[in-house]
Every structure is written in structure tokens, then in C-alpha cells.
One Martini backbone bead per residue (centre of mass of N, CA, C, O) as a GRO file, in nm:
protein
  222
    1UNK     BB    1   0.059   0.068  -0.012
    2UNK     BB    2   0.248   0.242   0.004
    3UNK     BB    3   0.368   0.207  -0.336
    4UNK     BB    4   0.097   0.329  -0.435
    5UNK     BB    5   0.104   0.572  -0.307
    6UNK     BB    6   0.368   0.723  -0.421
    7UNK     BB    7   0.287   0.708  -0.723
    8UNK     BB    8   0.018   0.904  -0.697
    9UNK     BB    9   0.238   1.123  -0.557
   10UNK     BB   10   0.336   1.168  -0.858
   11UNK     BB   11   0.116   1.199  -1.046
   12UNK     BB   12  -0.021   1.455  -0.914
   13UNK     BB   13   0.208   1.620  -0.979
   14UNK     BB   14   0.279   1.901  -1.118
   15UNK     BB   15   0.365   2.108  -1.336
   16UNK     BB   16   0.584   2.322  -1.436
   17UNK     BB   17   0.604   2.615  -1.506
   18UNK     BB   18   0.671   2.849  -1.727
   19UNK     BB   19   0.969   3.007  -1.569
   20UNK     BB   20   1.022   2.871  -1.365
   21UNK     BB   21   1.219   2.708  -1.109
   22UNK     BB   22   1.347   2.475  -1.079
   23UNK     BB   23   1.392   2.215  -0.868
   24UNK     BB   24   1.558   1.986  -0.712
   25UNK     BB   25   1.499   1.717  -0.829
   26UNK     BB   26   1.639   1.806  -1.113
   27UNK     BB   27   1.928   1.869  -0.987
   28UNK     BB   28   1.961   1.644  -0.929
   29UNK     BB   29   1.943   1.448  -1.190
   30UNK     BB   30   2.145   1.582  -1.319
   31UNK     BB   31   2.417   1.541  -1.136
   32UNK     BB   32   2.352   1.198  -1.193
   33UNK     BB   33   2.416   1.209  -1.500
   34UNK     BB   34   2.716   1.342  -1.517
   35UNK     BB   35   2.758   1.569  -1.731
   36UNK     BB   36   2.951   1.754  -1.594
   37UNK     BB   37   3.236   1.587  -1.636
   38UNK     BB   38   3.309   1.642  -1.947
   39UNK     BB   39   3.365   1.980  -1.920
   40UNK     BB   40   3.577   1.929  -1.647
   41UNK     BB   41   3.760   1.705  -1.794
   42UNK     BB   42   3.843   1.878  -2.008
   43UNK     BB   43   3.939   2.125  -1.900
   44UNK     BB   44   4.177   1.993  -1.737
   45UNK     BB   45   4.331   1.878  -1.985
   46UNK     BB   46   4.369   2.160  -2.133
   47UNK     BB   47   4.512   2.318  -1.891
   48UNK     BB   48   4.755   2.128  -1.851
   49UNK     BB   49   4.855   2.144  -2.145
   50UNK     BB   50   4.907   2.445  -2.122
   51UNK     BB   51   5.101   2.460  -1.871
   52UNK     BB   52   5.331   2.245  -1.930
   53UNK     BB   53   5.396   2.400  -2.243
   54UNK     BB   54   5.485   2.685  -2.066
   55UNK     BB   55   5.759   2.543  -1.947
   56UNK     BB   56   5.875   2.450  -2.191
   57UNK     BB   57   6.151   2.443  -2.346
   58UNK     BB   58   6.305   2.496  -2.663
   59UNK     BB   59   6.320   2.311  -2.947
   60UNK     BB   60   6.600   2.344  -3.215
   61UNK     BB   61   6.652   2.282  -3.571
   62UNK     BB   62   6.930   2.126  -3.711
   63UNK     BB   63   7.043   2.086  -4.083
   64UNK     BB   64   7.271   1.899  -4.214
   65UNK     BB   65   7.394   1.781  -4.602
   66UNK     BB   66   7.517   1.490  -4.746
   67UNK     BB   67   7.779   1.364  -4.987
   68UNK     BB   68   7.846   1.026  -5.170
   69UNK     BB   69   8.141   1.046  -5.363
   70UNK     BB   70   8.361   0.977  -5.571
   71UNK     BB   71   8.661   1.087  -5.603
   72UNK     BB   72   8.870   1.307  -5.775
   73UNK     BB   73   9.119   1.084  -5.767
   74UNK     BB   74   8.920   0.963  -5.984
   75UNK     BB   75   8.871   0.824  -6.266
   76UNK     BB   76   8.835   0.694  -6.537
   77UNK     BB   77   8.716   0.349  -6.510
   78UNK     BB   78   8.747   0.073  -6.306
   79UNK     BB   79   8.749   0.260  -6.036
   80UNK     BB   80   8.494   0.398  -6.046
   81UNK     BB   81   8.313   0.152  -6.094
   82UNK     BB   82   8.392  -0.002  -5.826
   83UNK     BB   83   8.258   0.269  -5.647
   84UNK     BB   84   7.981   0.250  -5.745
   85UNK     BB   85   7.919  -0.033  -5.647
   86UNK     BB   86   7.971  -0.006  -5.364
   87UNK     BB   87   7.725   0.224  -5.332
   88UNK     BB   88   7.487  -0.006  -5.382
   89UNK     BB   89   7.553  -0.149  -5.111
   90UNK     BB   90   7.522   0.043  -4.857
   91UNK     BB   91   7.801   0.027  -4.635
   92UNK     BB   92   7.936   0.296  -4.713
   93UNK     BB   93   7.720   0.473  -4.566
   94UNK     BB   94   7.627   0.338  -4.344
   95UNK     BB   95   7.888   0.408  -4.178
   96UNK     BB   96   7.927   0.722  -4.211
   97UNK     BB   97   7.641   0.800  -4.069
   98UNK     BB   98   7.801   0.690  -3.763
   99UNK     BB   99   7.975   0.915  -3.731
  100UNK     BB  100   7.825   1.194  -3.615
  101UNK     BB  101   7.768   0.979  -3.331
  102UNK     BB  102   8.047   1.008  -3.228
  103UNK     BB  103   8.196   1.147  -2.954
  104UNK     BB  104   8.458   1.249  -3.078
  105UNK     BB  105   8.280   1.418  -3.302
  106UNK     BB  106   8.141   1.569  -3.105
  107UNK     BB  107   8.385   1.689  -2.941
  108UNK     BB  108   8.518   1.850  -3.226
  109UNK     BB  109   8.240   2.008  -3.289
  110UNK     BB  110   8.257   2.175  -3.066
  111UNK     BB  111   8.489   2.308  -3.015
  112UNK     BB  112   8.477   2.483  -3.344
  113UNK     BB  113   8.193   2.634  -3.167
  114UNK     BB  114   8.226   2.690  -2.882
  115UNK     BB  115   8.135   2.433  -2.722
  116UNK     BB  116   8.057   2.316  -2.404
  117UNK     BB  117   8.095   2.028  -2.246
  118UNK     BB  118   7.832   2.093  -2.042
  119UNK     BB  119   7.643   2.181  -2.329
  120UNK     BB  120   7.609   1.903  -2.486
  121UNK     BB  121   7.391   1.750  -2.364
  122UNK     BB  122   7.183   1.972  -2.496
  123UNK     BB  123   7.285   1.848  -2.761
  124UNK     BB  124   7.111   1.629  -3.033
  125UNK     BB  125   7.191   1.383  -3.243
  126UNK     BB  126   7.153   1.270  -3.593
  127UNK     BB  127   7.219   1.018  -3.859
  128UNK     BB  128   7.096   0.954  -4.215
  129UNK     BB  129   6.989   0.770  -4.464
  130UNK     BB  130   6.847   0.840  -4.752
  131UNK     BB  131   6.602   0.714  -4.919
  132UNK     BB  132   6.750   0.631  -5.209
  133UNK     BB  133   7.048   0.728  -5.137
  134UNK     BB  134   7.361   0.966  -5.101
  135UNK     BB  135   7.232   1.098  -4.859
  136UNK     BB  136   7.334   1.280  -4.536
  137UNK     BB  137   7.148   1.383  -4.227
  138UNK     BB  138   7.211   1.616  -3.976
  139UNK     BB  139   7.105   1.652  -3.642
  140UNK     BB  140   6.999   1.910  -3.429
  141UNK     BB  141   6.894   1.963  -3.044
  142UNK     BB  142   6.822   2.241  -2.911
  143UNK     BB  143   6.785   2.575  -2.706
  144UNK     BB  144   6.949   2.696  -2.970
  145UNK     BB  145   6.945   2.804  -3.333
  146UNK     BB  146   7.277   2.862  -3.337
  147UNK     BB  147   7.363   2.608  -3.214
  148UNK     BB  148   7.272   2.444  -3.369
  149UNK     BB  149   7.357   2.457  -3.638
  150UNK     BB  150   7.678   2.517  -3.606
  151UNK     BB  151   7.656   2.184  -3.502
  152UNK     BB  152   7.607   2.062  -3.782
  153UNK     BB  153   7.806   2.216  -3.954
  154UNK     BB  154   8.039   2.053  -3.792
  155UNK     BB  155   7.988   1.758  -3.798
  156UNK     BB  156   7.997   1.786  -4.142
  157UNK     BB  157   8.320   1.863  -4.143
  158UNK     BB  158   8.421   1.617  -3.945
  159UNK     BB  159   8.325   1.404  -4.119
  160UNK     BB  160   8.440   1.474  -4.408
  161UNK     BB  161   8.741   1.411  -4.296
  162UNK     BB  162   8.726   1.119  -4.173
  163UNK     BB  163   8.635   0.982  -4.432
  164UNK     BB  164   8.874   1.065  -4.588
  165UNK     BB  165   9.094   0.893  -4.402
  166UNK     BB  166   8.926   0.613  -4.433
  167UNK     BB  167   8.854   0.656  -4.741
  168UNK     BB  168   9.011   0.745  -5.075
  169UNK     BB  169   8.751   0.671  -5.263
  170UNK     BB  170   8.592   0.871  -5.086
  171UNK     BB  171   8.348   1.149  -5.080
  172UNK     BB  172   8.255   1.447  -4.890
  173UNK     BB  173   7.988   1.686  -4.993
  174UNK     BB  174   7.819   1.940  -4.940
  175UNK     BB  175   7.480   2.050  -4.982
  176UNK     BB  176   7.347   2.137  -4.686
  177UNK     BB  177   7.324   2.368  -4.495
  178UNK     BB  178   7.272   2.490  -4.191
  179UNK     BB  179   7.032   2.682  -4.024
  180UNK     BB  180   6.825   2.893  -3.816
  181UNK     BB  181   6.594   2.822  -3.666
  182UNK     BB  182   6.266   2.989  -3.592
  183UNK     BB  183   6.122   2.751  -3.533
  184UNK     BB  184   6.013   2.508  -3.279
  185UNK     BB  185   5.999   2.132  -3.243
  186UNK     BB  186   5.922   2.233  -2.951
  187UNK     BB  187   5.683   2.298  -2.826
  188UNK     BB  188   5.342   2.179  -2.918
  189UNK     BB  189   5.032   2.326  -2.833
  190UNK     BB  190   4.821   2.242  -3.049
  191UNK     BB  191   4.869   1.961  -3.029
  192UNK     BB  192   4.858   1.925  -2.707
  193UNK     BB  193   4.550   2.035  -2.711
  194UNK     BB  194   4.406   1.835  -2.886
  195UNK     BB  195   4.484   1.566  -2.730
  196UNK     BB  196   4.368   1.649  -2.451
  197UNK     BB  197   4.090   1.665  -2.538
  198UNK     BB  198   4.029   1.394  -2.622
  199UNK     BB  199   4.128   1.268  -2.346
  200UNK     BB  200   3.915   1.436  -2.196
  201UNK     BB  201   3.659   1.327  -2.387
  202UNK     BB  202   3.663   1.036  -2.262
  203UNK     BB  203   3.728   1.054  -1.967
  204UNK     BB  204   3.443   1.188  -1.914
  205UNK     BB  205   3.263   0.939  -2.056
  206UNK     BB  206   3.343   0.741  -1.860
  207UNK     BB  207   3.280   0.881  -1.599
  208UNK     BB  208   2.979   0.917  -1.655
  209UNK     BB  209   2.921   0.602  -1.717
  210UNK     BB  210   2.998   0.512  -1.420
  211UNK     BB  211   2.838   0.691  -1.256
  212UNK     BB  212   2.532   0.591  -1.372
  213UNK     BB  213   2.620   0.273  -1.278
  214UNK     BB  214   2.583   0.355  -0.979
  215UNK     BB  215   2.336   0.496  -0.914
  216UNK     BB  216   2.125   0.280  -1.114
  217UNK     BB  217   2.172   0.065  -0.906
  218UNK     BB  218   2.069  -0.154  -0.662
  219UNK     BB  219   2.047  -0.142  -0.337
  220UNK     BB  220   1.779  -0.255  -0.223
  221UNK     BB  221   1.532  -0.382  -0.010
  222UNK     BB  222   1.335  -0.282   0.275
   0.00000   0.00000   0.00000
């Protein structure tokens, strides 16, 4: 009787006038639904990623580009053909790729652009061969564009001397110096805000879910 009398006294409730102030029952009802959760956490996702892309030093790439071509006194002939040969196997193109990133070329081209030992570490390298190309692109990544950049230019120097007195039948030549980069490539706020959005907008849609599952769920009967 009780639960039968409940429902008649839900059913014979007024509805609200139109302009009328919500109830209460229905600001709890919203509440309940969760739905604040997705702007709230989305708000959070979105300020956090911003707040620490704002903190972080920005990182600037200078890039410079050799080749690798057949020695100069190297003539027509079987020898040219021979080291042409050789090219084709990419073994020895993939030596010299590595030749930039070792310690001791490190430390020649930092000492040639007066980068002293203590701020080596903060300026990041790495060489690699263009695909289907004889083509060798180093790249430095640093907290300075004028220091990246004369830091690649310079370990393209000291690898060009290195090759040439590793191989005599081969030789590197500068194709692109680098240059000093305008922008940096790295903090991108633009991509980090855009996934935090994405991120925020899932966590908030699962918080959702979760809370209407568990508010909805049966307590019980008494």
C-alpha cells in the first residue's frame, strides 16, 4: 500500500509553470546523469596541457646534408666503376651515417664552435641516409637555433675529414648547410592542446558512464 501511494502522489505532482525555477529534484536528477563531468574534465585536460607546455624550454633543429660521391682523384675508368659498385651495396654510406654520432666527432665539432663540454649534453644528434639516395642528413636538436644549427654545420665538417681519411676512394661533400631554425619543434601547443582535448573528452564520457552505473544500480530493498 505504501509503494502504491507513492506513486500516485508522484503522479498527481504538478508540472512546473514555463519560467518557473527548476526543483530541486530535478537539479539532483541532473546531477546525477553526470553530464558535468565531460566539460569538467575536459576543462582539466585541456588547462593541464597548456599549463605545462608553457614551462617547457622549447627546442630548436638545424639540419645539414652531405653526399657521398666517388673521390675527385678517382678518374674514368675500372676504378670509378669499382666504387660506384660499391655504392650500390649502401655498406658504405651506412658507416659513415654513423660516423656523426660518435663521441670523439662530438666532441671535435663542439670544441670548433667553442660549445663548451658541460653544454654538449643539452644539444641532441643523430645521422641517417636518405632513403634510395647517397644522401647523409644530420640533425642537432638544442635549446639555441644559432647553436643547433652551427653544431650540425660543424659535425658535417669534422665527418667529411673523418671519411676522407677512412676511404680514399670516397668523399663527402656538403649538399645543404644548416641554417638557424625561426620555430621550434618542440613544445607544439597546438598538437598538445588537441589531444588533451581528445583525452579529456574520452575520460570525461567513461567518468559519465561510470557514475550513472553505479548510481543506477539497485541499493536494495528494505
Amino acid at each position: 500500500m505504501e509503494v502504491t501511494e507513492l506513486r500516485d502522489h508522484v503522479r498527481a505532482r504538478p508540472a512546473a509553470r514555463p519560467g518557473s525555477a527548476p526543483d530541486v529534484p530535478s537539479l539532483r536528477g541532473l546531477l546525477r546523469t553526470g553530464l558535468w563531468m565531460v566539460p569538467l574534465v575536459l576543462a582539466l585536460s585541456v588547462g593541464t596541457a597548456a599549463v605545462v607546455t608553457s614551462y617547457q624550454t622549447p627546442t630548436y633543429r638545424g639540419s645539414a646534408t652531405l653526399v657521398l660521391v666517388p673521390s675527385a682523384a678517382i678518374h674514368d675508368g675500372p676504378d670509378l666503376l669499382r666504387s660506384l659498385e660499391t655504392l650500390e651495396r649502401r655498406t658504405v654510406i651506412a658507416t659513415f651515417a654513423q660516423i656523426p654520432s660518435t663521441e670523439r666527432i662530438r666532441v671535435a665539432a663542439a670544441r670548433a664552435v667553442a660549445l663548451q663540454p658541460d653544454s654538449l649534453g643539452y644539444y641532441l644528434s643523430q645521422a641517417f641516409v636518405i632513403p634510395n639516395t647517397n644522401l647523409i642528413r644530420i640533425e642537432v636538436e638544442g635549446p639555441d637555433p644559432a647553436r643547433a644549427a652551427g653544431f650540425a654545420n660543424a659535425l658535417a665538417t669534422t665527418t667529411m675529414a673523418e671519411a676522407k681519411a677512412m676511404y680514399r676512394v670516397f668523399e663527402m661533400t656538403p649538399l645543404a648547410a644548416a641554417v638557424a631554425p625561426k620555430a621550434p619543434v618542440a613544445p607544439n601547443p597546438r598538437r598538445a592542446i588537441a589531444l588533451a582535448a581528445i583525452l579529456g573528452a574520452f575520460l570525461g564520457i567513461a567518468a559519465t558512464y561510470l557514475l550513472v552505473r553505479s548510481t543506477s544500480s539497485p541499493s536494495g530493498l528494505t
